[in-house]
N, C-alpha and C positions, 0 to 999 in steps of 0.2 A: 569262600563260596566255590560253589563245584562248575568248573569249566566243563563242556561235552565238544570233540572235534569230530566234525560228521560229513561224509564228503566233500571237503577243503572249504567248510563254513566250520567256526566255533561257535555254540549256542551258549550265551549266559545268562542263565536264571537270576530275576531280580525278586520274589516275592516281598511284598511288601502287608505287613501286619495292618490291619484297620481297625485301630482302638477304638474307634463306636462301636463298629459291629463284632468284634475280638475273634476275628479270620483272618487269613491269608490270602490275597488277592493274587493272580498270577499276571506276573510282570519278566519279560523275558527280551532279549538283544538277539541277532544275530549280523556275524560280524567275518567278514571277506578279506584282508588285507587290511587296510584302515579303515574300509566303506563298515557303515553301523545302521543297522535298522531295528527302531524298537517296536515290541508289539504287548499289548494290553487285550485283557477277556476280563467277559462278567465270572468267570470261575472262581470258586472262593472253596478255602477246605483249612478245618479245623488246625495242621499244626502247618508247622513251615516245613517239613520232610515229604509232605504228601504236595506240597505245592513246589517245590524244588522239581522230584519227582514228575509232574504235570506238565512244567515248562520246559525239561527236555524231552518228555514225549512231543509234546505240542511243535516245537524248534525241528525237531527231525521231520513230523508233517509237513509241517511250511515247506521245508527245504524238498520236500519231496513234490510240491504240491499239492497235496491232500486236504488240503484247507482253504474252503471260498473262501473269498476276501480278505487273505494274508500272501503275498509274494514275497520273494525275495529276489527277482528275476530284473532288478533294478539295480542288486548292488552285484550283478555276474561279472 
């Protein structure tokens, strides 16, 4: 799995495949020192490269704060 290191946070992408619905859900970590915060979205996309893709965009948001309702301002 492809690690992203983005201003002294590491983002790890976790997509996870949904055999009922045959997508990839985005499922993604970010991670401080030992502190770990996971975060989940309704986003869903046909392979696992575009949803890899997706959760380090998303990961660099967060960390920027770009995104209501995801912080990471708990694990500073």
């Amino acid at each position: 799995m492809h690690f992203y290191e983005y201003r002294g946070f590491t983002i790890c992408p976790a997509p996870a495949l949904s055999l009922a619905d045959n997508v990839w859900t985005v499922k993604l970590s970010i991670r401080r020192g030992a502190q770990v915060k996971s975060f989940e979205t309704a986003y869903f996309f046909s392979t696992k490269g575009e949803a890899v893709f997706f959760c380090l965009s998303l990961g660099k948001k967060i960390i920027d704060g770009d995104v209501d309702g995801f912080t990471v301002d708990d694990i500073l």
